[in-house]
C-alpha positions as CSV (number, residue, x, y, z in Angstrom):
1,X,5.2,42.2,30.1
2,X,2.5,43.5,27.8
3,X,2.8,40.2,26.1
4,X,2.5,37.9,29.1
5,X,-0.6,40.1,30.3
6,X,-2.2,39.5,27.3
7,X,-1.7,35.9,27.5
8,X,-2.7,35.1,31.4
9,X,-6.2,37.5,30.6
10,X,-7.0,35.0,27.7
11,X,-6.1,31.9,29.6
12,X,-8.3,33.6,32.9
13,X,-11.6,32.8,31.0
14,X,-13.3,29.4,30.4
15,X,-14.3,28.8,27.2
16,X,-17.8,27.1,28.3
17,X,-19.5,27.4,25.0
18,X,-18.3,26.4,21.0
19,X,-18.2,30.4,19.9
20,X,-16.1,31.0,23.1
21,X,-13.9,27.7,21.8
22,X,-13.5,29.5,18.8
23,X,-12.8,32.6,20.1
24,X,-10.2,31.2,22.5
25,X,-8.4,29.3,20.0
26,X,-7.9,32.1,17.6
27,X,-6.7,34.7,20.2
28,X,-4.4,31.9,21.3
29,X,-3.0,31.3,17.4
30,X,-2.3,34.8,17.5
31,X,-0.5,35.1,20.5
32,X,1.4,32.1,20.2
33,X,2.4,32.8,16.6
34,X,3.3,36.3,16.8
35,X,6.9,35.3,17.6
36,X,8.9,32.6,19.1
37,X,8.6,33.1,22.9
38,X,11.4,32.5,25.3
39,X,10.1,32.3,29.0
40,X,12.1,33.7,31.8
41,X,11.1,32.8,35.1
42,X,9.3,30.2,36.5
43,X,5.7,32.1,36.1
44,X,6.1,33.0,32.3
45,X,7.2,29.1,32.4
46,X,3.9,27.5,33.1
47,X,2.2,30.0,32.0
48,X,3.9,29.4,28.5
49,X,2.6,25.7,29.2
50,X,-1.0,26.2,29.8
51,X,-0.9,28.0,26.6
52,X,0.0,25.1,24.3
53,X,-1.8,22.9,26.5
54,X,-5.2,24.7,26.2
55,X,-4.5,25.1,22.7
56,X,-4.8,21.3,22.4
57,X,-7.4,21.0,24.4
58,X,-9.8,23.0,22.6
59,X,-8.3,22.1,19.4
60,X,-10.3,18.4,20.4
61,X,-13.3,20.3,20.7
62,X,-13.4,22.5,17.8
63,X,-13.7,20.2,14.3
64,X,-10.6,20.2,11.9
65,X,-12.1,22.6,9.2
66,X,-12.6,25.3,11.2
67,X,-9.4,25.4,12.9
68,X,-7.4,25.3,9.3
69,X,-9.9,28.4,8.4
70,X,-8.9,30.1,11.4
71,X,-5.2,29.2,10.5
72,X,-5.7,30.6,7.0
73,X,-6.8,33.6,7.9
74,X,-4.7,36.9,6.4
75,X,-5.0,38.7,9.9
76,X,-2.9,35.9,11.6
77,X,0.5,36.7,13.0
78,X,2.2,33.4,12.3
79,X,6.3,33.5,12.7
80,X,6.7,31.2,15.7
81,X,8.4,27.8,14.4
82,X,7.1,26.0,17.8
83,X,4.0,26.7,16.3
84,X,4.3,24.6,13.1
85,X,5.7,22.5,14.6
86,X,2.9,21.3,17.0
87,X,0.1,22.2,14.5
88,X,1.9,19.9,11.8
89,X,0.9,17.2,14.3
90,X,-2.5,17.4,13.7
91,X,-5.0,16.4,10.9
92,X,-4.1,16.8,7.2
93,X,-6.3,19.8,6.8
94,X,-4.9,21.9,10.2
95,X,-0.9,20.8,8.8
96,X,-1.7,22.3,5.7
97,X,-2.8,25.4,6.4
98,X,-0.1,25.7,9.2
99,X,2.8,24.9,6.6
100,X,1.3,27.2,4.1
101,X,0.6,29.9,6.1
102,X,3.8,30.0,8.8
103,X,6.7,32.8,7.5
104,X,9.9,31.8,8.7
105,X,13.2,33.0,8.2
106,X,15.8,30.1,6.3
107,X,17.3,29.3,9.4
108,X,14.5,28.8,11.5
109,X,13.0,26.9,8.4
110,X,16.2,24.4,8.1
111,X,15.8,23.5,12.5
112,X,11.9,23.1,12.2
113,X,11.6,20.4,8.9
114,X,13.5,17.9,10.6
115,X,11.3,17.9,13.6
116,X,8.4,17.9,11.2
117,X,6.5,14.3,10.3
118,X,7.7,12.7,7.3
119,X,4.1,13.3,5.9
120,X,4.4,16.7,7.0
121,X,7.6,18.0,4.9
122,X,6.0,16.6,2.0
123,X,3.5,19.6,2.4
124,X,6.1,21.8,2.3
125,X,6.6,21.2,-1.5
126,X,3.4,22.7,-2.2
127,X,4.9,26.2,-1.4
128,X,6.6,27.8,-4.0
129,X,8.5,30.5,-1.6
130,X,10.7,28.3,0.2
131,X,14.2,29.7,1.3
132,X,17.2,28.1,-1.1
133,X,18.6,26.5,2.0
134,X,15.2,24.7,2.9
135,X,14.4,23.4,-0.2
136,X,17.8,21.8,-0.3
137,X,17.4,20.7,3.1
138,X,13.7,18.8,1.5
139,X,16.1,17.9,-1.2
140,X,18.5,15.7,0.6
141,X,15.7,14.5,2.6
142,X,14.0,12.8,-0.6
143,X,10.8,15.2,-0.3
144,X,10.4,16.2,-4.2
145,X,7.7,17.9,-5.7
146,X,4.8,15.7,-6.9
147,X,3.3,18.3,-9.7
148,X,4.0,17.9,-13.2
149,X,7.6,18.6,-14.8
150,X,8.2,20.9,-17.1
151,X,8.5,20.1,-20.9
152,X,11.2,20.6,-22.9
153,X,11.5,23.2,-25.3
154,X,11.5,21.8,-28.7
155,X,8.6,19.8,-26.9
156,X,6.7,22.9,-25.8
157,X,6.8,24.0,-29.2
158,X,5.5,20.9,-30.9
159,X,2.7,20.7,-28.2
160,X,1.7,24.4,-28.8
161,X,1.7,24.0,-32.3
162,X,-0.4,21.2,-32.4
163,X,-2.7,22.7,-29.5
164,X,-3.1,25.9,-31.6
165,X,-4.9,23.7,-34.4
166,X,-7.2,22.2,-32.4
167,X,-8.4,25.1,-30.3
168,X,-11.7,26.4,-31.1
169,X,-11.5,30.4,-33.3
170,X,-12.4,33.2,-31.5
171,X,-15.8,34.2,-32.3
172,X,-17.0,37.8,-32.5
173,X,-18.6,39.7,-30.0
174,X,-21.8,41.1,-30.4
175,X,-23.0,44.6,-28.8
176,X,-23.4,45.3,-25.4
177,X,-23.8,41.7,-24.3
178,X,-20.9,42.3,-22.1
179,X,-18.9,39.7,-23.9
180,X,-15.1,41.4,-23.1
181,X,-16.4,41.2,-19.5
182,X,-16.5,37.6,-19.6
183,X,-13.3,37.1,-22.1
184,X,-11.4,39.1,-19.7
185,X,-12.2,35.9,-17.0
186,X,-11.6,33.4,-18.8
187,X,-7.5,31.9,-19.2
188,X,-5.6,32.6,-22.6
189,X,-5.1,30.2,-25.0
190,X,-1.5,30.0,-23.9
191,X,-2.2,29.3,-20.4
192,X,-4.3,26.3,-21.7
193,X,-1.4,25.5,-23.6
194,X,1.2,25.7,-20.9
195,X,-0.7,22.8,-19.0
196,X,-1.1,20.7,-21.6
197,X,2.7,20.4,-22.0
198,X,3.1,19.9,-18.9
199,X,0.6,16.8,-18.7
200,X,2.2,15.6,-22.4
201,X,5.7,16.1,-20.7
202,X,4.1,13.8,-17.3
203,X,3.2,11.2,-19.7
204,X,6.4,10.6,-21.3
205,X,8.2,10.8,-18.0
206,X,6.0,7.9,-16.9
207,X,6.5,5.8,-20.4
208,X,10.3,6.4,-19.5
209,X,10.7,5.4,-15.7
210,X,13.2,3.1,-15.2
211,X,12.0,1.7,-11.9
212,X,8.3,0.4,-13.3
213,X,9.0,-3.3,-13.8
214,X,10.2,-3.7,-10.5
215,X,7.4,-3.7,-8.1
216,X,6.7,-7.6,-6.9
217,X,3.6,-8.9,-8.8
218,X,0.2,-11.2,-7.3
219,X,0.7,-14.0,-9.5
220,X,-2.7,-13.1,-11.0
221,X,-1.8,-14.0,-14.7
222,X,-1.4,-11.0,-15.9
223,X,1.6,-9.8,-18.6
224,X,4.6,-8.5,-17.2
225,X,7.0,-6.6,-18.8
226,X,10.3,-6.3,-17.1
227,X,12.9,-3.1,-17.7
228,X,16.7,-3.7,-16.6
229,X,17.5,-1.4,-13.6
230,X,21.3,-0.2,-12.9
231,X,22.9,-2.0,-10.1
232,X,23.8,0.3,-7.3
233,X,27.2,-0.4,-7.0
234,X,28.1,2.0,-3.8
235,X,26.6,5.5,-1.9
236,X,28.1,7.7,0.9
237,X,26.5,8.3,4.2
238,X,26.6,10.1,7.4
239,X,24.8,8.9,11.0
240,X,24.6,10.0,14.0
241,X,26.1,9.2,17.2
242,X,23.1,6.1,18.0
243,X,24.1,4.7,14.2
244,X,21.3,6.3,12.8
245,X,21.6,7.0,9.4
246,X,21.1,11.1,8.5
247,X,22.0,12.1,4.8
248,X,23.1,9.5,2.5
249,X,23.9,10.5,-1.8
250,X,20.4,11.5,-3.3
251,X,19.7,8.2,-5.2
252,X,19.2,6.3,-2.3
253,X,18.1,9.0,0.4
254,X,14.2,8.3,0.9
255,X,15.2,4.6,1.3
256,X,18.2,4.8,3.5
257,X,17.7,7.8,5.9
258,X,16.7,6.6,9.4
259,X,18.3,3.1,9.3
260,X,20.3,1.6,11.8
261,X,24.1,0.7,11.4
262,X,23.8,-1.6,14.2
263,X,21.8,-3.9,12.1
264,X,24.8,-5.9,11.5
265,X,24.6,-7.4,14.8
266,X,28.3,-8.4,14.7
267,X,30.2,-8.7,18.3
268,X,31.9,-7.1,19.7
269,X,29.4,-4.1,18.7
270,X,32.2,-1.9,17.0
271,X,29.4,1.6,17.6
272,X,30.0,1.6,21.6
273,X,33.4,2.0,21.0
274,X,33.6,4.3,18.3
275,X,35.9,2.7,16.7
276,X,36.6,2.9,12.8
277,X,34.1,0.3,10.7
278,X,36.4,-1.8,8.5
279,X,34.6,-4.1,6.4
280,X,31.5,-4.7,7.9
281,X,28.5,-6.7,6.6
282,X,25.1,-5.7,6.7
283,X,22.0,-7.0,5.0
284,X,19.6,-4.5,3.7
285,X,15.8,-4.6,3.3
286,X,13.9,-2.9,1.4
287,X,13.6,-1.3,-2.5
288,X,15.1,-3.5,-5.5
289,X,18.0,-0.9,-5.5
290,X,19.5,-1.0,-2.2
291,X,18.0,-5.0,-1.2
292,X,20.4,-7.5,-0.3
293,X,24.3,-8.0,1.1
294,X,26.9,-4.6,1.9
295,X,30.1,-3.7,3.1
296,X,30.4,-1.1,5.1
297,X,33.7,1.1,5.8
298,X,33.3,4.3,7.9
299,X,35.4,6.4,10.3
300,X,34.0,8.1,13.6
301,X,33.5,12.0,13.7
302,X,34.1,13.9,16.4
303,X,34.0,17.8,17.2
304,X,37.6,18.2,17.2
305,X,40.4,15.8,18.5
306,X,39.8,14.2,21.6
307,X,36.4,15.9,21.9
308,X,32.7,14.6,21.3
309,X,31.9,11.7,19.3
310,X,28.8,12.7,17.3
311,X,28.9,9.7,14.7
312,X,30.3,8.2,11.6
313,X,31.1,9.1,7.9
314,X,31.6,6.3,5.4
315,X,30.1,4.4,2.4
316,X,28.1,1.4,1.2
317,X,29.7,-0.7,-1.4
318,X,28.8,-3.9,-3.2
319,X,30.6,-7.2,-2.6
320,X,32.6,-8.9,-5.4
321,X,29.8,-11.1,-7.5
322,X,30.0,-14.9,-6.8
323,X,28.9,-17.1,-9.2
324,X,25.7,-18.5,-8.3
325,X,23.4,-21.5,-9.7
326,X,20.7,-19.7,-12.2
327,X,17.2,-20.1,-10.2
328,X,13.9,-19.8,-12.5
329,X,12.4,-15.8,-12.3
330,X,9.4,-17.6,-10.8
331,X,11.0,-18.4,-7.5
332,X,12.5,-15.2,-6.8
333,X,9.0,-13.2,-7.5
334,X,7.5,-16.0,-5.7
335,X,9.4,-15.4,-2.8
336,X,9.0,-11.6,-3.1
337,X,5.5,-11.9,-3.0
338,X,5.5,-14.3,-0.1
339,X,7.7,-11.6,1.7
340,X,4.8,-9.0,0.7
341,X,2.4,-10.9,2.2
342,X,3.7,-11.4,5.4
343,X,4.3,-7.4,5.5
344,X,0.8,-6.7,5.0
345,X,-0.4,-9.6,7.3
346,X,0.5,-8.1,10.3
347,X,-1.5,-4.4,9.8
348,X,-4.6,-6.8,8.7
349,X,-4.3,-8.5,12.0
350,X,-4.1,-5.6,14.3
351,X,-7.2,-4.7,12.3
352,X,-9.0,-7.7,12.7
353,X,-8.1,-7.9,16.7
354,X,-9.4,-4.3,17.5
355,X,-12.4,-4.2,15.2
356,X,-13.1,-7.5,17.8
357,X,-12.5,-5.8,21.0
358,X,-14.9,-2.9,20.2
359,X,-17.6,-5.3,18.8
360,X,-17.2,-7.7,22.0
361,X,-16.7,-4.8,24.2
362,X,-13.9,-6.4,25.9
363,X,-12.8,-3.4,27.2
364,X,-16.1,-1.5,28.1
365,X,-19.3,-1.0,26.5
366,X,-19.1,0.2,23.0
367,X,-22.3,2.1,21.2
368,X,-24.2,-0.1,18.9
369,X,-23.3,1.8,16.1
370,X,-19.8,1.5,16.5
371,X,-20.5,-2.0,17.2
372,X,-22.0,-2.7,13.9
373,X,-19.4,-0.9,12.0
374,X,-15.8,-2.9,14.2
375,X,-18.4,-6.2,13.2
376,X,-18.0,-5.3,9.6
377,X,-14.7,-3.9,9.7
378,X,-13.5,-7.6,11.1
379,X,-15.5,-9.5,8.5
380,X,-13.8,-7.6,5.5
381,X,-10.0,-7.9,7.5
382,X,-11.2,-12.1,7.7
383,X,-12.0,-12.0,3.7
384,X,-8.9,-10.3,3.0
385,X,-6.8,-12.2,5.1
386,X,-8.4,-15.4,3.1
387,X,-7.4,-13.6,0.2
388,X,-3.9,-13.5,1.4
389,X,-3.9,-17.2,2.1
390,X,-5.2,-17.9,-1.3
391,X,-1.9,-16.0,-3.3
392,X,0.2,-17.4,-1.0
393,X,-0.9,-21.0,-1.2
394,X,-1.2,-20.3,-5.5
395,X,2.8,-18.8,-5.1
396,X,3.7,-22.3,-2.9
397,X,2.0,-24.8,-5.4
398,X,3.5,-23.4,-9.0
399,X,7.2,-23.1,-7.9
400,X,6.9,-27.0,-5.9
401,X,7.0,-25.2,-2.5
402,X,4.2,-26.9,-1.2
403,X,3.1,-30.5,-1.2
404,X,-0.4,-31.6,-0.7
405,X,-1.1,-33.6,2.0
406,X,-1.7,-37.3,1.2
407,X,-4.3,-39.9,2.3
408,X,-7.1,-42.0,0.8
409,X,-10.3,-39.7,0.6
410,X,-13.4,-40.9,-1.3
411,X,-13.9,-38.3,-3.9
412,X,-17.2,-39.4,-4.8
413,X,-19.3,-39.4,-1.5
414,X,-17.1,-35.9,-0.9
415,X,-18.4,-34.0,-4.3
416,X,-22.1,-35.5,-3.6
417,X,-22.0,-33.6,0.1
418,X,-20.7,-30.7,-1.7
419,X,-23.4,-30.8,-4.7
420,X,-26.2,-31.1,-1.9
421,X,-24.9,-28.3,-0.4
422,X,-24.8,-26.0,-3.4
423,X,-28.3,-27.0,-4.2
424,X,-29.8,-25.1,-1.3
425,X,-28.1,-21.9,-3.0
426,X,-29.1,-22.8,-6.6
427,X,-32.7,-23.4,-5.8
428,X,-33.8,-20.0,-5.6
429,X,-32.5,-19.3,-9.4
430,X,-34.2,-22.7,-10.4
431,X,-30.3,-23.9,-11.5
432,X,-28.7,-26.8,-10.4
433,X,-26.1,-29.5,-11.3
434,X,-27.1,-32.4,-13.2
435,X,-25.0,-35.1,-10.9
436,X,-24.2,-38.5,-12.2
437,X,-21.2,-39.6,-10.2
438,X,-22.1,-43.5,-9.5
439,X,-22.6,-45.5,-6.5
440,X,-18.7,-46.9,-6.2
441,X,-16.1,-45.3,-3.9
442,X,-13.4,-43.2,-5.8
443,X,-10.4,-43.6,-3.2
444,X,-7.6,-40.9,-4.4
445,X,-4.2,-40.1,-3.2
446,X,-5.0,-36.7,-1.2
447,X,-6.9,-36.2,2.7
448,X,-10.1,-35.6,3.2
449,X,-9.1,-32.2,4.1
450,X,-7.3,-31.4,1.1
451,X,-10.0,-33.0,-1.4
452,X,-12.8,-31.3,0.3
453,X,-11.2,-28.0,0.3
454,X,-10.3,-29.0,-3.9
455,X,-13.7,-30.1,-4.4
456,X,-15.9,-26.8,-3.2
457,X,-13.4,-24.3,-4.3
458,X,-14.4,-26.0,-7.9
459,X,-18.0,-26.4,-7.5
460,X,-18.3,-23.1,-6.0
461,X,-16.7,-21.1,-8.4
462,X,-18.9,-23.1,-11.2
463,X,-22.0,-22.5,-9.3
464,X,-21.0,-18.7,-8.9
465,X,-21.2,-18.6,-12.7
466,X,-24.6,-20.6,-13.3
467,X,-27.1,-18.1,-14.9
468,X,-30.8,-18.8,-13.7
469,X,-32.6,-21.7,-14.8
470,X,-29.1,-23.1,-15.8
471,X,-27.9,-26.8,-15.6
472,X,-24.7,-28.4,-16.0
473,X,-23.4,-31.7,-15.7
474,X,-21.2,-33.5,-13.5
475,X,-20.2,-36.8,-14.3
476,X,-17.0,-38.9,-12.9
477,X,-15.4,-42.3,-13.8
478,X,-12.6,-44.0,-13.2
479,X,-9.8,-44.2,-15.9
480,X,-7.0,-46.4,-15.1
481,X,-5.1,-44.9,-12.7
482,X,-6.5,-41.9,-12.4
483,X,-10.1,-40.4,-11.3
484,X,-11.9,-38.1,-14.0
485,X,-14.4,-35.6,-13.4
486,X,-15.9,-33.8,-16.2
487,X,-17.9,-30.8,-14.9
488,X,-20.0,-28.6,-18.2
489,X,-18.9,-25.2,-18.3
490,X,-21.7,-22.8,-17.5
491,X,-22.8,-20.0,-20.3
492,X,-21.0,-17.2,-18.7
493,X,-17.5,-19.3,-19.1
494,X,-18.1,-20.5,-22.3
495,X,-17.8,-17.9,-24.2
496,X,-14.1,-17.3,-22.3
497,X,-11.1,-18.0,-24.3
498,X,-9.2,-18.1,-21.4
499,X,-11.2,-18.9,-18.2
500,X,-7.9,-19.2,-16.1
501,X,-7.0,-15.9,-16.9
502,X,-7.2,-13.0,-14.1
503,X,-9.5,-10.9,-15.7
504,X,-12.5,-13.5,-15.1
505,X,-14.7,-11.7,-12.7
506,X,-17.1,-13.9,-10.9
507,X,-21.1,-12.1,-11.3
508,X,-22.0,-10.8,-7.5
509,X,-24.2,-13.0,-5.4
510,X,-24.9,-15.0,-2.4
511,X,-21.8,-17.3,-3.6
512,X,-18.5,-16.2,-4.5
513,X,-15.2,-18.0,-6.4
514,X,-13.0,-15.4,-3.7
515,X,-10.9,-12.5,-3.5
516,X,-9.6,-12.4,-6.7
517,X,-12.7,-13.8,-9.1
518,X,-13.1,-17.1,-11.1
519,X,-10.1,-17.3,-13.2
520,X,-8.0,-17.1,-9.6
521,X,-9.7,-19.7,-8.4
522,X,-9.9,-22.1,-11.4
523,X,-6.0,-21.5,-11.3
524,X,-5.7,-22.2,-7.9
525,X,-7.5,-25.4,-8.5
526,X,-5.4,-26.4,-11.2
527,X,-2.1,-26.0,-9.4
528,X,-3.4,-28.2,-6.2
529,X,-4.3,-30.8,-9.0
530,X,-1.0,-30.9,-10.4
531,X,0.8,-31.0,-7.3
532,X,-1.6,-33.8,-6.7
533,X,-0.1,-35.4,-9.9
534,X,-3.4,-34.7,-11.7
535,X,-4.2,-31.7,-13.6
536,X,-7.3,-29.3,-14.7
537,X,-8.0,-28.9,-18.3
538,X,-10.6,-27.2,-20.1
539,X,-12.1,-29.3,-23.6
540,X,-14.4,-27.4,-25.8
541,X,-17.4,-26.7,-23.1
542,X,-16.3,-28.6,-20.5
543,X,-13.7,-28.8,-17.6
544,X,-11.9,-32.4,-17.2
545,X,-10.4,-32.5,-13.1
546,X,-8.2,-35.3,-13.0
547,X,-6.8,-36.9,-9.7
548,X,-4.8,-40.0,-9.2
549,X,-6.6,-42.9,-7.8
550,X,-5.0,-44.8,-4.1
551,X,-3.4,-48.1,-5.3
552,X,-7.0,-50.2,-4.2
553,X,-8.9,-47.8,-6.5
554,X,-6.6,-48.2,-9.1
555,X,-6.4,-51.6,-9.0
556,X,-10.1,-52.2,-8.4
557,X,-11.1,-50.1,-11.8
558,X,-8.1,-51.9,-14.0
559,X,-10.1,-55.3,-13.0
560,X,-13.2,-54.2,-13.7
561,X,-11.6,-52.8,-17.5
């Protein structure tokens, strides 16, 4: 009972001040880590309970930093797995120390990491005394170490060498200047040389990973450099007794462990009545490697014959290939991207809405400061959401996804309203377009929606790029069947060779060309003019937007040829 005593004297007092926090929370660390406790009676029950739940509370009161000093401490008892396991809940900081600080046997180890938060057993790689059975446990989870490999030998040699030749000669001592004192601190050469190998031996790793060309890319014009990946033909699994997937062959672990079987949603549900799983198809999302169509055989497990069902044992395997019509690589990364952007959608929103309720104070009053800060939380979650819309409207137009809605707008008194209105934000930089657009209507084949929305994402990303006292030209005429307008390339474009390439920044200021800068948005344009039937072209210094003209404009300017 010595224990318990100790325990109900700590919990007797009221820890009023911060030192008595502190105090409290440390005697309570000790206590509670000394050893795992198992509580007899109903007294030493909630006793037990007002421990852990004082230690919470005054773990809200105390910050984060002090409480993963307190944890680090030498002094502190720490062999109580119950422990870990609820200070691995907390901030980064408090998990650390806890993981690196709690000594538990193998066993207790191999029940605790699977209890532990997925960010949490990736902690436990930073300790280098792990029990063998643990760190295969972290193995088959998919938890590897994320510090440099070791090089190979011939390699260590090579780098060594080569270090050697470039390292600085020792240079004598003088007298009495207390010299060796300081050589003694300093690393050896060799020690230098150890972690240069290893950072040479990171670098080819990376050079040599398979998996690099396989991320979806923004269709920002950038190069792209695709490296074949081996098609996973089949893997072997284990769930549980709820079709949860446990263990599956290393390759796939990290991706696989904690799906559902019962994501086939076939019927009858085979997993009610743990029966064996004969050729059953399930879709999986996710990685390049495992993505796409499976069949699935598996037999139930049970503790012995006739006893507990505890889940199934099985495997993954391809189905046979079917010849398929050949699709251009631009609508699959197309569609990848489109399914990217509908993931990260759904965060941005939830962003978006709370950022609202604090600002609005839908839900009670909110303090100005925090007020201010949701407001401009919810104004950068609006610009990237735009953003979003922007790649995903650029991915729709250049694989023929998306048409452009049609109508009869007057592009001429639409790019004078626009013009006016960029004016007001030229003025102060004494720039301005030269306009010389005519007095006749220029009827094309797009809404007024659609050619407004054409219209000031062009002007705008020109005006972004005027330099001050700057003035470019605008001119339009109509050519047949078509509408021309010819727009003078500011300075700052110019000089591009390729101004629809991705690494065209637009210069900060009170207008921006968007998300992604002017060569996004000059692409963007481009594609909505082509889908138009039109196009956007660049000659020598100037830009040529052409749009077809409605069958009356067309007909009108043929007369007056």
């Amino acid at each position: 009972m010595l224990f318990d005593d100790r325990l109900l004297t700590v919990l007797k007092h009221r820890a009023t001040g911060e030192a008595a926090a502190r105090t409290q929370f440390r005697q309570l660390l000790d206590l509670l880590g000394s050893r795992p406790i198992t509580p007899g009676g109903r007294r030493e029950q909630q006793l037990l309970a007002s421990a852990w739940l004082r230690l919470g509370a005054l773990g809200e009161v105390l910050p984060a930093s002090e409480r993963a000093a307190m944890i680090r401490d030498p002094g502190l008892r720490f062999r109580n797995p119950d422990l870990a396991a609820h200070l691995a809940e907390d901030e980064p900081d408090v998990a650390v120390a806890a993981l690196a600080r709690a000594n538990l046997s193998d066993e207790e180890w191999q029940v605790l990491i699977p209890r532990l938060p997925i960010r949490a057993r990736g902690f436990l790689r930073l300790r280098r005394d792990m029990p063998a059975g643990a760190a295969s446990l972290l193995d088959r989870l998919g938890i590897h170490d994320r510090g440099l490999p070791l090089p190979a030998l011939d390699e260590a040699f090579d780098l060594e060498a080569r270090f050697a030749e470039t390292a600085p000669a020792p240079q004598p001592a003088a007298a009495n200047d207390g010299a060796d004192e300081v050589a003694a601190k300093q690393p050896e050469d060799s020690e230098i040389g150890a972690l240069v190998k290893r950072i040479e031996a990171f670098r080819t790793a990376r050079r040599s990973d398979p998996s690099g060309g396989q991320s979806p890319r923004l269709p920002l014009g950038d190069k792209r450099t695709d490296i074949d990946q081996p098609r996973l033909s089949a893997f072997a699994f284990t769930a549980d007794a709820e079709g949860r997937i446990d263990w599956a062959d290393t390759e796939v672990t990290p991706m696989m462990v904690g799906k559902r079987l019962d994501e086939a949603r076939v019927s009858p549900n085979p997993f009610t009545r743990h029966q064996p799983l004969r050729n059953l198809t399930i879709e999986l999302e996710g990685a390049p490697l495992i993505a796409g169509d499976w069949i699935v055989d598996a037999n139930p497990r049970f503790t012995a014959p006739g006893g507990r069902f505890y889940g199934y044992a099985g495997k993954f395997r391809r189905p046979a290939r079917k010849p398929a019509a050949i699709q251009p690589a631009v609508d699959s990364e197309a569609d990848l991207i489109r399914q990217l952007l509908h993931e990260l959608r759904t965060p941005v929103n939830a962003i978006q809405g709370f950022s609202e309720i604090i600002q609005q104070q839908l839900f009670g009053p909110a303090p100005n400061e925090y007020r201010a800060l949701a407001a401009t939380i919810a104004g950068d979650s609006a610009r990237i959401l735009a953003g979003f819309d922007e790649l995903d409207r650029l991915a729709r137009l250049e694989t023929g996804a998306l048409d452009l809605e049609e109508g009869s707008a007057d592009l001429n008194s639409i790019l004078l309203r626009t013009s006016a209105q960029l004016q007001d934000v030229l003025l102060p930089r004494t720039s301005n377009f030269s306009v010389d657009l005519g007095d006749a209507p220029c009827l094309i084949t797009l809404s007024d929606g659609e050619c407004e929305a054409l219209s000031w994402r062009l002007l705008a990303t020109l005006a972004s790029s005027i330099g001050a006292g700057e003035e470019i030209q605008l001119s339009l005429e109509q050519d047949g069947a078509m509408a021309r307008l010819s727009c003078e390339l500011p300075e700052s474009l110019s000089d591009s060779n390729d101004i629809f390439a991705a690494s065209m920044r637009s210069p900060s200021g009170a207008l921006s060309a968007g998300v992604f800068g002017t060569g996004f948005a000059l692409r963007l344009v481009r594609a909505e003019a082509r889908a138009a039937g039109g196009d956007l072209a660049r000659a020598d210094n100037w830009l040529i937007l052409s749009l077809p003209l409605s069958k009356g404009s067309a007909d009108g300017a043929a007369d007056t040829a």
